[in-house]
C-alpha positions in Angstrom: 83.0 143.6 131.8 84.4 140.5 130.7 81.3 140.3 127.7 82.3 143.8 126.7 86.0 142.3 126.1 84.9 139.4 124.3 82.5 141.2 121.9 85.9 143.8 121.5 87.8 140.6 120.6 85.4 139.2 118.4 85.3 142.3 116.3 89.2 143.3 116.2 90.0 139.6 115.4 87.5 139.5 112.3 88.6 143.2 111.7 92.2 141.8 111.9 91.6 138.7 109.2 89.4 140.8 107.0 92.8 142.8 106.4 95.1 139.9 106.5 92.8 138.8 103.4 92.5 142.2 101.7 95.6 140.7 99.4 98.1 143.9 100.3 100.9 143.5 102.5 100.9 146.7 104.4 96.9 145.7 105.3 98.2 142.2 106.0 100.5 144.1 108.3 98.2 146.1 110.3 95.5 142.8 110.1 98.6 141.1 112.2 99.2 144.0 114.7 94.9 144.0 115.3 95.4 139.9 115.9 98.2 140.4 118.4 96.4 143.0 120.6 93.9 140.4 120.2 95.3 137.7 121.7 96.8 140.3 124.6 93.1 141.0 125.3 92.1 137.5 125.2 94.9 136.8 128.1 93.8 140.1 129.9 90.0 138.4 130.1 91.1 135.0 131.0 92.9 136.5 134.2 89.7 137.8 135.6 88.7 141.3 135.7 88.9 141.9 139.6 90.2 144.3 142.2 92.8 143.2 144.5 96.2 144.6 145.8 99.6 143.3 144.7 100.5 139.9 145.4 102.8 140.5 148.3 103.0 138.6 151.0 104.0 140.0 154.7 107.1 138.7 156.6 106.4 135.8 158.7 103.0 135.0 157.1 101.6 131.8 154.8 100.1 133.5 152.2 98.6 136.9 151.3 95.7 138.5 154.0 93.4 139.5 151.3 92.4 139.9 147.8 95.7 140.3 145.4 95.7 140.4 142.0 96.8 137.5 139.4 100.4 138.6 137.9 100.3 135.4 135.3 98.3 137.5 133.4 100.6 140.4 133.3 103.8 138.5 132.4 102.0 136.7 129.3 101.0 140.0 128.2 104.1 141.6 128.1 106.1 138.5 127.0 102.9 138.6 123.8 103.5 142.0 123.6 107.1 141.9 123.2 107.1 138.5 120.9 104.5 140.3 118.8 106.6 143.6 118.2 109.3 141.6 117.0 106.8 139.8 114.6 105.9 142.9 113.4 109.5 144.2 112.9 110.4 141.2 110.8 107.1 141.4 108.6 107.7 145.0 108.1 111.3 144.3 106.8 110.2 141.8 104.6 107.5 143.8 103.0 109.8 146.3 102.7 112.3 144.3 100.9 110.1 142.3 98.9 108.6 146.0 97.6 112.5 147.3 96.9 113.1 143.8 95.1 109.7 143.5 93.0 107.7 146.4 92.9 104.4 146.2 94.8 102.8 145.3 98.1 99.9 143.4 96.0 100.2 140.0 96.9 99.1 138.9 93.1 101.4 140.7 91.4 104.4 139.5 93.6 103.5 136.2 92.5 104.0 137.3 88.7 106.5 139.7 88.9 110.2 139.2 88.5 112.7 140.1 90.6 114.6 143.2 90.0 118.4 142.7 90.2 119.3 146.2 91.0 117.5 146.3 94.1 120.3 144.7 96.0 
């Protein structure tokens, strides 16, 4: 299972950078949303794909009697997914405001183009 992942990650991080280098900012958008969930999956593999109960631990014993699962994993996910949908949110404003102020999404003509002073 863990080979299926990393040929999954392999192909949505080149998917992700293809877009990020299209030149458009709503594909350099989505190219960043396909790199985050790639990172999330890279985490996911790196905690081992096993079966195992919750990591709890009985009153009045050492440790855990059998197999738990590893929570690190799940933490760094959801503190990735939640750091990455706030990426996101502040790309997307800024692409929005940088279309409002100049124009266009294409990354060539927003070097060129002048701002417009009635967009404020």
């Amino acid at each position: 299972m863990e080979i299926a992942l990393s040929i999954l990650v392999g192909i949505v991080v080149t998917c992700g950078a293809y877009l990020m280098l299209s030149g458009n900012m709503v594909r350099f958008l989505f190219g960043l949303a396909l790199l985050s969930n790639a990172a999330n999956l890279v985490i996911f593999a790196a905690g081992r794909l096993t079966y195992g109960a919750p990591p709890l631990i009985a009153p009045g014993e050492a440790g855990p009697l059998e197999t738990v699962a590893n929570a690190l994993p799940q933490a760094l996910i959801l503190t990735a997914i939640v750091i990455g949908f706030g990426l996101l949110a502040f790309t997307l404003v800024l692409v929005h405001r940088a279309n409002r102020s100049l124009g266009t999404v294409e990354g060539d003509a927003m070097r060129l183009a002048e701002p417009d002073e009635g967009a404020r």
